[in-house]
Steps between C-alpha positions, in 0.01 A plus 500: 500500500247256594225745690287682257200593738473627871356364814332695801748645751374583851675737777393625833253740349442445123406259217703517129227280337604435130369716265193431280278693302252435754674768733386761242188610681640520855840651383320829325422653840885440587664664201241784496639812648723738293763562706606128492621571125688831590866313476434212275288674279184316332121573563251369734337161263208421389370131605489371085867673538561258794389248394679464158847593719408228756444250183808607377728463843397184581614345180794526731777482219601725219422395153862408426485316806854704644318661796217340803253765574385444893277698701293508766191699670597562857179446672516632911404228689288627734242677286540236198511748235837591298651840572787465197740271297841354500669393151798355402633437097744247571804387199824319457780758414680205431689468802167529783166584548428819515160690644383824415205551781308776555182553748198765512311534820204709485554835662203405800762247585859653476684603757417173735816271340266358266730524216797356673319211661392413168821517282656374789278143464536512130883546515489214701358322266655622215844372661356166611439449131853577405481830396843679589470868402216729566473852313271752551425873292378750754397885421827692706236758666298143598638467888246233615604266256856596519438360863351246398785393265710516811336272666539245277900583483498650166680815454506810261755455199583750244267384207236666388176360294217696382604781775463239783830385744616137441506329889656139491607221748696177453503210722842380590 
């Protein structure tokens, strides 16, 4: 796979800048409320936290060099600030590309197809780069991202990781 690093993706409403450690500051406001951690679990970072995962993300590969790590701050146009993230670990199972994304949208912001919009432009993407299979590992009680999932054609399949629903979708 030639692509190791992201570029900025723009829709109707939003911006999915690349990811830098820079996005620390601006990003703590976004992933600060509790409730945003109910289904995925985790705990509301610090900014040194932040920073070091940021640092670590946008490496972009694993150290074997077997999976891309992409992601993106999804910034709302209109008010220029970010209200959440879109990711994607991207690897060859030998026969395609294959995408396990993910996206968080601060809780001020859900509920306004936020989340869709943006995995929407980032499975665009993701496909335009040659990526054939996208996976995704959503809580089973978690029925906004379950929607979200759906929107991006994925559906629920019987395996299970870590308590979480496997969704997946395969081009033709």
């Amino acid at each position: 796979m030639e692509w190791r690093t992201t570029e900025p993706i723009i829709t109707a409403r939003l911006l999915l800048e690349p990811l830098s450690v820079e996005h620390a500051p601006s990003m703590i406001e976004v992933l600060a409320q509790p409730s945003l951690y109910y289904y995925t679990g985790g705990e509301i970072p610090s900014l040194k936290l932040l920073e070091k995962r940021y640092a670590a993300q946008t490496v972009g590969l694993s150290e074997d060099g077997s999976q891309w790590w992409l992601n993106w701050v999804v910034i709302e146009r209109d008010i220029g600030k970010p209200v959440g993230f879109v990711q994607a670990t991207v690897e060859d199972d030998g026969s395609n590309l294959v995408a396990d994304i993910a996206w968080v949208i601060s809780p001020n912001w859900q509920g306004q197809g936020i989340a869709s919009e943006a995995a929407q432009a980032m499975v665009a993407w993701l496909r335009s780069n040659g990526v054939r299979r996208l996976t995704a590992h959503i809580h089973p009680d978690h029925q906004a991202s379950m929607k979200v999932a759906q929107n991006q054609a994925l559906h629920a399949t019987s395996s299970k990781k870590d308590g979480e629903t496997r969704w997946e979708s395969q081009q033709p």
